[in-house]
C-alpha positions as CSV (number, residue, x, y, z in Angstrom):
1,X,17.6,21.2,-12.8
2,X,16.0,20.7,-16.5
3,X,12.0,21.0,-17.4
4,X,12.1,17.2,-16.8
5,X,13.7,16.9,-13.8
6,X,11.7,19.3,-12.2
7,X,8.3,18.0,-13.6
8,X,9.5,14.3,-12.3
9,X,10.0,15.8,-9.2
10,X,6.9,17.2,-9.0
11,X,4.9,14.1,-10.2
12,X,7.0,11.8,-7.7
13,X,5.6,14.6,-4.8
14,X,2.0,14.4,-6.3
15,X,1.9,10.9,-6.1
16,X,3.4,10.4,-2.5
17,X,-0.2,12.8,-1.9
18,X,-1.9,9.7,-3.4
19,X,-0.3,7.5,-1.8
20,X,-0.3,9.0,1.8
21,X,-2.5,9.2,4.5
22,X,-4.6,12.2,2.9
23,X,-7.9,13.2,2.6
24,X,-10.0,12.2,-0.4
25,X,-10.5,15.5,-1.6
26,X,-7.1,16.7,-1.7
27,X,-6.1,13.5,-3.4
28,X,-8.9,14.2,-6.4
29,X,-7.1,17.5,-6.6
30,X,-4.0,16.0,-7.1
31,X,-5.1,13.6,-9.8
32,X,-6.8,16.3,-11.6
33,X,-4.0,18.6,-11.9
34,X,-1.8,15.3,-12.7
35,X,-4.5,14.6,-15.8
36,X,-4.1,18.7,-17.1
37,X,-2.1,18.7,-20.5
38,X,-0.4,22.1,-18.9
39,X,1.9,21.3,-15.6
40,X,2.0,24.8,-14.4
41,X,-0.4,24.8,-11.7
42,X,1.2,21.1,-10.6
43,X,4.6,22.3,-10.7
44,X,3.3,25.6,-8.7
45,X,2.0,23.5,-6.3
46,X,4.7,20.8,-5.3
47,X,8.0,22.1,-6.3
48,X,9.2,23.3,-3.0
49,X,7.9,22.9,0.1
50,X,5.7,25.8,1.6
51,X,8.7,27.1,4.0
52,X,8.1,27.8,7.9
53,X,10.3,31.0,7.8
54,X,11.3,33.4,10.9
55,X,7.3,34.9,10.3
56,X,6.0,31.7,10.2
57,X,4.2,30.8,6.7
58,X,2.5,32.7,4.2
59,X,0.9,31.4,0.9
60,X,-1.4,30.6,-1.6
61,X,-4.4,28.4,-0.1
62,X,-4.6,25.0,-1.9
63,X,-3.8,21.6,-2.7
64,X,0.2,20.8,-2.6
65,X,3.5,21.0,-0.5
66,X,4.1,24.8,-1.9
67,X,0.6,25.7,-0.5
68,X,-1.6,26.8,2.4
69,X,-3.9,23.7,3.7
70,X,-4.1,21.8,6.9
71,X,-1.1,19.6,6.3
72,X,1.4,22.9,6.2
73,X,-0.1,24.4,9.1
74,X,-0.4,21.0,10.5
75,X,3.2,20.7,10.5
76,X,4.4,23.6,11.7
77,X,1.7,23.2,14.6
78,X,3.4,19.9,15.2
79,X,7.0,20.8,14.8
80,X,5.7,24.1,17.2
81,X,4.5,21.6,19.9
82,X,7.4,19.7,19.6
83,X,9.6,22.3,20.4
84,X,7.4,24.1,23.5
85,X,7.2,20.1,25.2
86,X,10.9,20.5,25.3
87,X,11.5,23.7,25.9
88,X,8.8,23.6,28.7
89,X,8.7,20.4,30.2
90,X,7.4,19.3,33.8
91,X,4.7,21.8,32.9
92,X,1.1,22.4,31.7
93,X,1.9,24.0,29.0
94,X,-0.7,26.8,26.6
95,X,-1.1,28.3,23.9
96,X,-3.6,31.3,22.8
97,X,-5.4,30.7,18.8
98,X,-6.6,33.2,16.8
99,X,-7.8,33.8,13.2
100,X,-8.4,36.8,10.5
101,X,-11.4,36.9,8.2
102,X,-9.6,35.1,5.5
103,X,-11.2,32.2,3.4
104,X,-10.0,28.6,5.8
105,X,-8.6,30.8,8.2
106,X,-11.5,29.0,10.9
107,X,-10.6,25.3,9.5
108,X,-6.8,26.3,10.2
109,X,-7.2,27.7,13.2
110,X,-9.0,24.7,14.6
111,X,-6.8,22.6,12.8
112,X,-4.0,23.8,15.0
113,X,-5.9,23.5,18.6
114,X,-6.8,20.1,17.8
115,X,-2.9,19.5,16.8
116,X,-1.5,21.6,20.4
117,X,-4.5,19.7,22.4
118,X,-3.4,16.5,21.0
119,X,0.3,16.8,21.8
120,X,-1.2,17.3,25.4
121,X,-0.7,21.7,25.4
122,X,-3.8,23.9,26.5
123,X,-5.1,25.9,24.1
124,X,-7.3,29.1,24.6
125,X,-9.0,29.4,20.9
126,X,-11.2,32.6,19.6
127,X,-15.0,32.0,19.1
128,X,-14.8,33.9,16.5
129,X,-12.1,36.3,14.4
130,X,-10.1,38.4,16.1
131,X,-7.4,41.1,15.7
132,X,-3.5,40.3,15.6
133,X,-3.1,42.7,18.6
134,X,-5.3,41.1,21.1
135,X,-4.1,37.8,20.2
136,X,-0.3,39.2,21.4
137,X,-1.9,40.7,24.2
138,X,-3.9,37.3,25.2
139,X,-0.6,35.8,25.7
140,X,0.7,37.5,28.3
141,X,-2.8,38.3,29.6
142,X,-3.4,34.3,30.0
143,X,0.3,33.6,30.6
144,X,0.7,31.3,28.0
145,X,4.0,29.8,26.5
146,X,3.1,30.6,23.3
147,X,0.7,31.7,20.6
148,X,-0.7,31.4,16.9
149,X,-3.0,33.6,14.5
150,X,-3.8,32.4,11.0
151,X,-3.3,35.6,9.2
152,X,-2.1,36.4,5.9
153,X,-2.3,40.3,7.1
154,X,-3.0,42.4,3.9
155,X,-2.0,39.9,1.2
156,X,-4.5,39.2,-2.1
157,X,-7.4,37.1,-1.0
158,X,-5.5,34.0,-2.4
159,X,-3.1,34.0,0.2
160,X,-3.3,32.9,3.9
161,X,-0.8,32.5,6.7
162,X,0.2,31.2,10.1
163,X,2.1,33.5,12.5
164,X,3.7,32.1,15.8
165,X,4.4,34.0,19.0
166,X,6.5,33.6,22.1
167,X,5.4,34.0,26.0
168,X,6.2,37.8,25.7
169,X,3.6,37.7,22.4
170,X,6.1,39.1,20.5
171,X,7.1,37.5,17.1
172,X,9.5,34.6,17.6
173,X,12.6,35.6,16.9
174,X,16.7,33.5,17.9
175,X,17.2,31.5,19.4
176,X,14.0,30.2,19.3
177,X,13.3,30.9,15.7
178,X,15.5,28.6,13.9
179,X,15.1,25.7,16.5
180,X,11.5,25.4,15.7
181,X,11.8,26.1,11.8
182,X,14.1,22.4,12.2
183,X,11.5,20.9,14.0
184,X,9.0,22.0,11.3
185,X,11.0,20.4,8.8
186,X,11.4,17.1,10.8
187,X,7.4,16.5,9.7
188,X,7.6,15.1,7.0
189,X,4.1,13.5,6.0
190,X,0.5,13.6,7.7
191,X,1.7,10.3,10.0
192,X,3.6,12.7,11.7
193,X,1.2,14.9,12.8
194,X,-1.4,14.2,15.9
195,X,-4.5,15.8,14.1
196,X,-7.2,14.4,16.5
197,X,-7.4,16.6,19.3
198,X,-8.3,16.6,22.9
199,X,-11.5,18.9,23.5
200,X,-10.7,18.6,27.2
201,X,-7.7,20.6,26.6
202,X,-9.5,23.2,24.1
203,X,-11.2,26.5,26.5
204,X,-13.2,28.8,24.1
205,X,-12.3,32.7,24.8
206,X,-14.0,35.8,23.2
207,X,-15.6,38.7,25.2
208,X,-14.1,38.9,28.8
209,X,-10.7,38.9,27.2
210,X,-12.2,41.4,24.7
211,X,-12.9,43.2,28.3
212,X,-9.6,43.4,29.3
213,X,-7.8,44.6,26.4
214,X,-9.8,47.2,25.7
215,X,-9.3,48.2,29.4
216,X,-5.9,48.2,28.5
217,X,-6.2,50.5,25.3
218,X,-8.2,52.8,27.5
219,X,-5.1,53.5,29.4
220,X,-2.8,54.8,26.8
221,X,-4.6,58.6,26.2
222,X,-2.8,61.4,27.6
223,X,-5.9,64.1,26.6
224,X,-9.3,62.4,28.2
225,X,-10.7,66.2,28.6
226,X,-10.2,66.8,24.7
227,X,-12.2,63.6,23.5
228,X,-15.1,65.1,26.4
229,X,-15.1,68.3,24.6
230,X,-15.0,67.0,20.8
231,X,-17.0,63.5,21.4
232,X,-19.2,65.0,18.4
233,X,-15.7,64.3,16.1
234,X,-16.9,62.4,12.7
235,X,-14.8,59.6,12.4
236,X,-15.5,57.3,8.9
237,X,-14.1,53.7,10.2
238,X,-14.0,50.7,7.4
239,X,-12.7,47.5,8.3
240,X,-12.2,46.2,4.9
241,X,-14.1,43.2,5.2
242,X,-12.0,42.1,9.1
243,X,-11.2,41.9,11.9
244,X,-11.2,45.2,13.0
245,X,-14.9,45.4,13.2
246,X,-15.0,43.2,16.1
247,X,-13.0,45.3,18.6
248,X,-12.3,49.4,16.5
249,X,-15.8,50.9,16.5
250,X,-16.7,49.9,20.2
251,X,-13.0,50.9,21.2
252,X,-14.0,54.0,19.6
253,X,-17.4,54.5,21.3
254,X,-16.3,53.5,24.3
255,X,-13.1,55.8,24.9
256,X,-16.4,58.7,24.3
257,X,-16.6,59.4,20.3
258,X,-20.4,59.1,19.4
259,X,-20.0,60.0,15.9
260,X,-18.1,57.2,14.4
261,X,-20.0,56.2,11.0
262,X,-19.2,53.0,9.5
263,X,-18.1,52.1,5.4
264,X,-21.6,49.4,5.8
265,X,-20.0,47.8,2.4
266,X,-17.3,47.3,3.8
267,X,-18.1,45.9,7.6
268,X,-19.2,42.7,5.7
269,X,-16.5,40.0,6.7
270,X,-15.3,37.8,3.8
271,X,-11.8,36.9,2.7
272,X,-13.6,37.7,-0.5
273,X,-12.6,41.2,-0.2
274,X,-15.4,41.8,-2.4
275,X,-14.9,45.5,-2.6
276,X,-11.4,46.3,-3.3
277,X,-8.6,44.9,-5.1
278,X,-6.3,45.0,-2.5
279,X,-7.6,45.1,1.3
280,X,-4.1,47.1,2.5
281,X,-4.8,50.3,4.0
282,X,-1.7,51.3,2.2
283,X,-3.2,51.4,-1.1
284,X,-5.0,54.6,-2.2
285,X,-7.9,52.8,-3.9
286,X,-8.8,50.8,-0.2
287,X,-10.1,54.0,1.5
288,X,-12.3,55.2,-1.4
289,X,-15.8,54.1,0.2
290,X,-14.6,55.5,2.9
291,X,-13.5,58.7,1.8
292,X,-16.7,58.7,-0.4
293,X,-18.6,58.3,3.2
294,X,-16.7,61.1,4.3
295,X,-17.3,63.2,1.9
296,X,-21.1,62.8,2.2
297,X,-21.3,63.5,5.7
298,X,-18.5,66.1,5.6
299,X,-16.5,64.1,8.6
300,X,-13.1,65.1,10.3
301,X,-11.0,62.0,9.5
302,X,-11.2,58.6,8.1
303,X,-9.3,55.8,9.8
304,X,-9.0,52.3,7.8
305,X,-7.8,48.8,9.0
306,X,-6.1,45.5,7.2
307,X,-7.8,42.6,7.3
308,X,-6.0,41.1,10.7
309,X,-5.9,45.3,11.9
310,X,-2.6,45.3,13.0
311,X,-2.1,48.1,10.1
312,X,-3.6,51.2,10.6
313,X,-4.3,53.6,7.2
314,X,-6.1,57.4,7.7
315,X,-6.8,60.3,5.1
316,X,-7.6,63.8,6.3
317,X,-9.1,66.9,4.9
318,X,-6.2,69.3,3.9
319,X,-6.2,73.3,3.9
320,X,-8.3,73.2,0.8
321,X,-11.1,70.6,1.9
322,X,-9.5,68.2,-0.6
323,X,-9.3,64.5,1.5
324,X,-5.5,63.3,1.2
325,X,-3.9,60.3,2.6
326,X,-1.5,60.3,5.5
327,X,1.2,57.7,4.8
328,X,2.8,55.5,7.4
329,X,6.1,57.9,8.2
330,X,3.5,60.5,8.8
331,X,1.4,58.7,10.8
332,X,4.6,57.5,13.4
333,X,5.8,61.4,13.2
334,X,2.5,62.4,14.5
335,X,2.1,59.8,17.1
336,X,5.7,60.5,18.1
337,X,5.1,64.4,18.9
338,X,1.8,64.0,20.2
339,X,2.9,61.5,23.1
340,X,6.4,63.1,23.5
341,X,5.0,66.5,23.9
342,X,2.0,65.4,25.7
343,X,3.8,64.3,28.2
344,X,6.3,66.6,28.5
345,X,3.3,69.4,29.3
346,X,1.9,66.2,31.8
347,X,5.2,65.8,33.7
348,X,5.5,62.3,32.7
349,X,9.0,62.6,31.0
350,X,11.3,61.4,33.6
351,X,14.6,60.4,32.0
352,X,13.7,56.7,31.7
353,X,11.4,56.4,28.8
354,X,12.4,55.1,25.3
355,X,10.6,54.7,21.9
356,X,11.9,52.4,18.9
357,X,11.6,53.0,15.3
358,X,12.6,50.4,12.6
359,X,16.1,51.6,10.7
360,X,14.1,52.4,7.6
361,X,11.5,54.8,9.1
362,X,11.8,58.5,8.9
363,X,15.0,60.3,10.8
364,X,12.6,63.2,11.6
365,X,11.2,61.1,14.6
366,X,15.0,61.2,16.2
367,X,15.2,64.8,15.7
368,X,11.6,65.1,17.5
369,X,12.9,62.6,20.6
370,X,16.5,64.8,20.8
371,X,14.2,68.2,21.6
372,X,12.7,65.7,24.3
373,X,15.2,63.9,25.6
374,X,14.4,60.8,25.0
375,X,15.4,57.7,24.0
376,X,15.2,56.7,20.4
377,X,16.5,52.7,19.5
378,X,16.6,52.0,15.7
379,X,15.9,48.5,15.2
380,X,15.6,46.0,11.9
381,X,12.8,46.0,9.7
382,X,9.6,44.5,11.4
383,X,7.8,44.2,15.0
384,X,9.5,41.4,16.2
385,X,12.2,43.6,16.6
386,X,10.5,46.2,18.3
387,X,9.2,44.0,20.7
388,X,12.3,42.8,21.0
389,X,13.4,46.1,22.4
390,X,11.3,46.2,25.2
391,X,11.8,42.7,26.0
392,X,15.6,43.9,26.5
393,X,14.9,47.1,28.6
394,X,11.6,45.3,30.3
395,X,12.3,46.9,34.4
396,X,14.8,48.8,33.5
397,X,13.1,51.3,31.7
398,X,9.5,52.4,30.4
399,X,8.5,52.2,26.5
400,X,6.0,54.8,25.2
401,X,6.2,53.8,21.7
402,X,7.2,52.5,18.4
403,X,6.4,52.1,14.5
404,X,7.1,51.9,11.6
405,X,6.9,53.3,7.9
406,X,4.5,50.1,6.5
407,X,1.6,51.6,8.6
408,X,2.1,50.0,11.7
409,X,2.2,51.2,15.4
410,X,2.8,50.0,19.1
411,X,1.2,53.0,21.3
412,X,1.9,50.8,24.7
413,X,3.6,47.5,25.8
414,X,0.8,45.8,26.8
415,X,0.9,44.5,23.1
416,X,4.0,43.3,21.3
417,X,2.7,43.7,17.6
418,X,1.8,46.6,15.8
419,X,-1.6,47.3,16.7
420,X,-4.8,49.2,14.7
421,X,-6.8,48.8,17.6
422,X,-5.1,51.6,19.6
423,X,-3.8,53.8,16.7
424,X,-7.2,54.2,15.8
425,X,-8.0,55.3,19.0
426,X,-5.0,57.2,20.0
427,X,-5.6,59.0,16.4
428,X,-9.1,60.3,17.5
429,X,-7.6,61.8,20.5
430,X,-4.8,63.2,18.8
431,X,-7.4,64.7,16.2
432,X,-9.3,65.9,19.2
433,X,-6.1,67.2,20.8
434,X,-5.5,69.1,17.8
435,X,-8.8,70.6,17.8
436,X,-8.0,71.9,21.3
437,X,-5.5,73.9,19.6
438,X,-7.1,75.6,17.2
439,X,-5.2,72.7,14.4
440,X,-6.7,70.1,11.9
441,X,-4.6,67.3,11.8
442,X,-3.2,68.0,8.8
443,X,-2.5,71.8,10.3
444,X,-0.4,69.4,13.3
445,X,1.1,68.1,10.2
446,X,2.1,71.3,8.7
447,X,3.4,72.8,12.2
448,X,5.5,69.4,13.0
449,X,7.2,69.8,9.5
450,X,7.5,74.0,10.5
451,X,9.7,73.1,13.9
452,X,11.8,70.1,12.9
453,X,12.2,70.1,8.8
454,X,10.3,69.3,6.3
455,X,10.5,65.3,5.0
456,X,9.0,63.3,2.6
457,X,9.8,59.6,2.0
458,X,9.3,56.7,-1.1
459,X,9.5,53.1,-1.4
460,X,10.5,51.8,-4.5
461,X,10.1,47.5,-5.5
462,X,12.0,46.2,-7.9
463,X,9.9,42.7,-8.6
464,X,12.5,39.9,-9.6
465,X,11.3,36.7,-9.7
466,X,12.0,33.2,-9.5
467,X,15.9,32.1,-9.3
468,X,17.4,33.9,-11.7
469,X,15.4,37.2,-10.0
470,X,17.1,35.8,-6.7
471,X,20.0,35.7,-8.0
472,X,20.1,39.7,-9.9
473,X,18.8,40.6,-6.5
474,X,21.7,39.0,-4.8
475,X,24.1,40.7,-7.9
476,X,22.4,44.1,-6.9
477,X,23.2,43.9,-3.4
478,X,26.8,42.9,-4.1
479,X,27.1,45.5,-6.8
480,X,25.7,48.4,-4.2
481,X,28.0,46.9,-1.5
482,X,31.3,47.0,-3.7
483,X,30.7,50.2,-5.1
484,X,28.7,52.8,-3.3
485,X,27.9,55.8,-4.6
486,X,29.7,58.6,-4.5
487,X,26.7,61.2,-4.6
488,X,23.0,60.7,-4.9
489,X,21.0,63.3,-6.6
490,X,23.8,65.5,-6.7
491,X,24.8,65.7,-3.1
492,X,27.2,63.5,-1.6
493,X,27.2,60.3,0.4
494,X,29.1,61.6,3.9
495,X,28.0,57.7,5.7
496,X,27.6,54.5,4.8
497,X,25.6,51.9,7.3
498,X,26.1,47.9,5.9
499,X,24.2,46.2,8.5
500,X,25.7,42.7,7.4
501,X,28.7,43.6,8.2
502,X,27.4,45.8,11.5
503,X,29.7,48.3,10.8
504,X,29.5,52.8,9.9
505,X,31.4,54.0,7.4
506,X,32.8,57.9,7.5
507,X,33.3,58.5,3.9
508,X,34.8,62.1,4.7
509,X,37.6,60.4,7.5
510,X,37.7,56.4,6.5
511,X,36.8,56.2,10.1
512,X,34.6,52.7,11.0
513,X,32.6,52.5,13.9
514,X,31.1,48.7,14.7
515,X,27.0,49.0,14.7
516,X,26.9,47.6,18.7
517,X,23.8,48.5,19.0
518,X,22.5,45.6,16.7
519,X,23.0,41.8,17.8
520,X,22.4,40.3,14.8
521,X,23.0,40.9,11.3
522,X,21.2,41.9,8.4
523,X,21.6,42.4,4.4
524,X,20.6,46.0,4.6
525,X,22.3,49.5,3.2
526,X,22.1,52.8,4.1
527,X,23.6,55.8,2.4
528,X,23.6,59.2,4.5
529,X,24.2,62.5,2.2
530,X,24.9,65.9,3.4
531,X,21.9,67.5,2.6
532,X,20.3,65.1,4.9
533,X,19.1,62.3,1.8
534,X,18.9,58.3,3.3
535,X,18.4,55.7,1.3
536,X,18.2,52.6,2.7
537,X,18.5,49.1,0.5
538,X,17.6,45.6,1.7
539,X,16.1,42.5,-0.2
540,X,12.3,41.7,0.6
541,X,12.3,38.3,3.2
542,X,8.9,37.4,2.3
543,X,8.6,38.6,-1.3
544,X,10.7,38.6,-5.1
545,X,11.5,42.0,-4.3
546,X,14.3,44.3,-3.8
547,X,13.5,47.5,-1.9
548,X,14.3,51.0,-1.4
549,X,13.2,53.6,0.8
550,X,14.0,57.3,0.2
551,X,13.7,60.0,2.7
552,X,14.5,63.1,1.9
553,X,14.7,66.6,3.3
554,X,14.1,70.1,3.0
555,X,13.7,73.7,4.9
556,X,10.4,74.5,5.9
557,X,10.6,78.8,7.0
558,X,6.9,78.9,7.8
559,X,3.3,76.9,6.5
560,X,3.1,78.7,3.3
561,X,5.9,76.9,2.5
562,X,4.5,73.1,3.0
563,X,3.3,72.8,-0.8
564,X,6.9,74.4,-2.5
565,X,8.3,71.9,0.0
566,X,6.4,69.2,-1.1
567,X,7.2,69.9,-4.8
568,X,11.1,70.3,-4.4
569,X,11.0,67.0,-1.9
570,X,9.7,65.0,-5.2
571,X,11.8,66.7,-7.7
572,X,14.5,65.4,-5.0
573,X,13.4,61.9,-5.2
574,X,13.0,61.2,-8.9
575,X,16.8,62.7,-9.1
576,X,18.0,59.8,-6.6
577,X,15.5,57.1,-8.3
578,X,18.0,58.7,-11.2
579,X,21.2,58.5,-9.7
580,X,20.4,54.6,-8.9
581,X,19.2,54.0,-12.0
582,X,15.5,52.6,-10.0
């Protein structure tokens, strides 16, 4: 398609908005952006249709097909409810709302329990914001059929999104999945869509299910004696401007911490963000308030949430005093020994119990379940599939937890999302724990790395976009998957994994073993070398991005070694960003 075509297509969509049935605001947008000289920000805004993907949408807020406003959410609400009347019928069927901080995140919430109400489904809808987790967890907890929180989780404050849960509150994943996404495209103007709603059918929920999840979370601690004895422990909490401060201090407080001092800049809701550039605990510039705070008061650890605190960041003190950040791999290591060994020295380990990690999340946490005996599932990028996991062993056997490298965590099943609500909280008592035994947590670190190997791991995005990015990503993938290498930073590649074609690779034998353990397929690489370097390749599903993730090891002989370790590990993984020429 030429520069003409396209802007004719995009004027014939802009004028269908004037046209249609809708509101008199958007429809002045649309004229004004029809009357600028410059078409970018019409032809941004109507030249594809904002998709309803397998995580439901995600976008920039605004006027057009290509954006977040009440008509995209409104149809996906509508092609949702069109699928659970189907799926459900003969039955009263209901469905928990929830929203994030974010700017129209309350208009779209309501927007979608007026559209479930008026399509005759009950909807339980949040007073207020509320966390991803307890939404997942009010599913179930209601026994509902399904489930939506307008979330864009840590995006820039431009974006907002809409993500839709099953009866389990886990993602949606097949079959479901891409029934619904057809149904969502079946809308296909605002006379679609029943946007007057039914307030009979509309409950209002807030604090007595706030009650029972944090009952819940109180249930997952292992150490109750060690938060008694260190309830003085200085915890710096920010909330980067959501939802975590409705539910993360008082979770805090009320497990017994009385010290937890909050970033107050930062406990200011707004989808603003006023305060950072980029309100992802991932980013190192998102905990400086709160490592400033920390500093002042000389606290023990600093805990951080996203905006819809399903993501969980924390920085600690090392050997030196100096405040470092502990990165998501770190973080899952951690929570892995702490609950596997816990339990062991508890008697809880009974042969049953299994935890998941996702494929590209350190391999140190399988060499940590081996010495325990337990369980380890590797499972696709993302929580739906971890849920998904425990959906699959649900009776048969017991889940003690899951993560994964993007800062994320499920410490029970009670939840089927990743969860900053009880990280935070299972982190103080691990911090506590540590305490006990004569350890900061970045000494539990250091002694973790001592027994099992020292690892250190690095994303790297490759940012290619619009369709000729698509399509080098799609030529990279092809090119990786045609010709493997034969040795990455100088050792070589022993195993190949192609999990689009589910199958192992033996480079040493040619012998192929089928991945059975995955039901599905997915366009993601994995190279295996013998001095224990992965590198795993996939595409980004929700971003012009191709992605790597680099783990590497090395031998740790005692805790004077951790910072020669450290340096070798990143000498190691510049030489495979130069071996793949990333």
């Amino acid at each position: 398609m030429d520069n003409n075509q396209l802007l004719q297509l995009v004027t014939n969509k802009a004028e269908s908005w004037l046209n249609g049935n809708y509101d008199e605001a958007s429809k002045a947008e649309v004229k004004r952006m029809l009357n600028l000289e410059d078409k970018t920000e019409l032809i941004e805004a109507f030249y594809k249709d904002l998709e309803f993907g397998t995580g439901g949408l995600r976008g920039i807020m605004g006027v057009g097909s290509n954006r977040m406003n009440i008509y995209t959410v409104g149809a996906a609400t509508q092609g949702l409810s069109n699928y659970l009347k189907r799926e459900f019928c003969n039955q009263q069927i209901s469905v928990v709302v929830g929203h994030d901080c974010r700017n129209n995140s309350r208009l779209f919430a309501e927007t979608a329990a007026n559209i479930f109400s008026a399509n005759g489904i009950k909807v339980y809808l949040f007073e207020s914001l509320r966390p991803t987790p307890e939404i997942s967890f009010a599913i179930r907890h209601l026994n509902c059929q399904s489930g939506v929180i307008v979330t864009a989780s840590h995006n820039p404050k431009e974006y907002n999104g809409y993500k839709a849960y099953w009866s389990d509150g886990a993602q949606i994943i097949a079959p479901h999945d891409m029934i619904i996404i057809s149904e969502v495209e079946k809308i296909k103007s605002p006379d679609d869509i029943k946007f007057v709603g039914n307030k009979d059918l509309i409950e209002i929920i807030g604090e007595n299910v706030d009650k029972d999840y944090l009952e819940k979370v109180k249930t997952i601690f292992l150490s109750p004696d060690s938060i008694k004895r260190h309830k003085n422990l200085k915890i710096v909490y920010t909330p980067i401007h959501g939802t975590g401060i409705k539910l993360i201090p008082r979770c805090l407080r009320e497990i017994g911490f009385e010290n937890v001092s909050l970033v107050e800049e930062q406990t200011v809701i707004s989808g603003d963000f006023p305060t950072v550039i980029s309100p992802n605990p991932e980013e190192p510039a998102a905990l400086d308030l709160a490592i400033k705070k920390a500093k002042e008061i000389d606290a023990d650890i600093v805990m951080a949430s996203d905006p819809d605190a399903d993501r969980m960041g924390i920085a600690v003190k090392n050997n030196e005093g100096e405040w470092i950040l502990i990165n998501g791999n770190q973080t899952c290591i951690m929570f892995t020994y702490y609950i596997l060994r816990r339990r062991s020295e508890l008697g809880l380990l009974k042969g049953k119990e299994f935890m998941v990690k996702t494929i590209v999340t350190s391999e140190l946490i399988k060499d940590i379940c081996n010495k325990y005996n337990t369980q380890l599932i590797d499972c696709y990028t993302g929580f739906k599939w971890i849920a998904s996991e425990v959906r699959n062993l649900e009776g048969k056997k017991q889940y003690i937890g899951g993560g994964e490298e993007s800062y994320g965590y499920m410490p029970a099943d009670f939840i089927r999302d990743k969860d900053a609500v009880c990280s935070c909280a299972l982190m103080a008592e691990i911090a506590a724990w540590a305490l006990d035994n004569g350890m900061s947590i970045y000494q539990l670190l250091q002694n973790i790395y001592l027994e099992f190997g020292f690892s250190k791991e690095k994303g790297v995005s490759i940012v290619k976009k619009g369709k000729s990015g698509a399509d080098e990503i799609q030529a990279m993938m092809k090119n990786f998957r045609s010709n493997p290498p034969i040795e990455i930073a100088g050792s070589k590649v022993c195993k190949i994994k192609d999990y689009d074609l589910l199958i192992e690779r033996n480079i040493q034998t040619g012998d192929l073993f089928k991945l059975d353990e995955f039901s599905t397929t997915s366009n993601v690489l994995q190279y295996f070398t013998e001095d224990g370097t992965k590198v795993s390749v996939r595409p980004s599903g929700t971003e012009p991005k191709i992605k790597f993730y680099i783990e590497v090891r090395e031998q740790m002989h005692s805790i004077n070694d951790y910072d020669d370790c450290d340096r070798k590990a990143m000498e190691k993984i510049s030489k495979v960003k130069e071996s793949l020429s990333i």
